[in-house]
N, C-alpha and C positions, 0 to 999 in steps of 0.2 A: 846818438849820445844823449844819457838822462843828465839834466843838470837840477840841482837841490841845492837851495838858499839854507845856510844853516841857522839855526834861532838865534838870535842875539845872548838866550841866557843855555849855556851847555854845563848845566849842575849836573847835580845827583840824577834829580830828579826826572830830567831830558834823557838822561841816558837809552833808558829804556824804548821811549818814541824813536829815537835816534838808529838804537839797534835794528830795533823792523824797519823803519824804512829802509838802511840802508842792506837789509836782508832783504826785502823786496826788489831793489835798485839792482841787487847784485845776481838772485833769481831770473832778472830778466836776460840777463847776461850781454846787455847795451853795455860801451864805455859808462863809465861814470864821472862827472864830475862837479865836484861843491862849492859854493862858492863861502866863503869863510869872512865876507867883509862886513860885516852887520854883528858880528858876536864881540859882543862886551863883557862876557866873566866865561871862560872858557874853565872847567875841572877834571879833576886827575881822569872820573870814571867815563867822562865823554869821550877824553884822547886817549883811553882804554878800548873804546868803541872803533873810533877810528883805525886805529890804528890795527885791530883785527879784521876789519872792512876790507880794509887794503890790505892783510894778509892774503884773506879770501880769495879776494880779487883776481889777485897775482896767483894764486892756485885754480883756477878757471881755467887759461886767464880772462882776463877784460883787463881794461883801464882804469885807472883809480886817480886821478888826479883832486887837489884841493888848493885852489886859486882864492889868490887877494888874501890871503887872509889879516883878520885887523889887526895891529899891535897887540891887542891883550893876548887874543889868540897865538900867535905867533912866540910870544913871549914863554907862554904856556908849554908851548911844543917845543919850542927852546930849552925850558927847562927840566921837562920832561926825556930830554936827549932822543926825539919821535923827529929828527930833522925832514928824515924819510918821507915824512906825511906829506911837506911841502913842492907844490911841483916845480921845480927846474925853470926860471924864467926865461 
């Protein structure tokens, strides 16, 4: 299993870092999982990332799971209707 701390800031800008890794994570074709508890401004094009991550995944398959995640975050994927993202506790 890969585990990956997600940045506290998941803008614009992150997106992109975010995409390779999680194209790498997902290349290797280990479980994955994130953990989500450290991101304080989570944005639309990150949970765009994510959320194709875990398309991908699930088309392998492998695991995709994304644990703890903080309020903003969680907030985010809430409103975003990405409930999906969230793992099952």
């Amino acid at each position: 299993m890969t585990a990956l701390s997600l940045a506290p800031v998941l803008d614009t800008a992150a997106a992109v870092p975010l995409r390779q890794a999680l194209l790498d994570l997902i290349a290797s074709g280990d479980p994955i999982t994130l953990d989500g508890s450290q991101v304080s401004q989570a944005g639309q094009a990150c949970l765009q990332v994510l959320a194709s991550a875990q398309a991908m995944a699930a088309s392998i398959p492998t695991d995709f799971e994304l644990n703890s995640p903080s309020e903003p975050l969680a907030s985010m994927i809430a409103l975003a209707g990405l409930d999906s993202l969230v793992a099952a506790a």
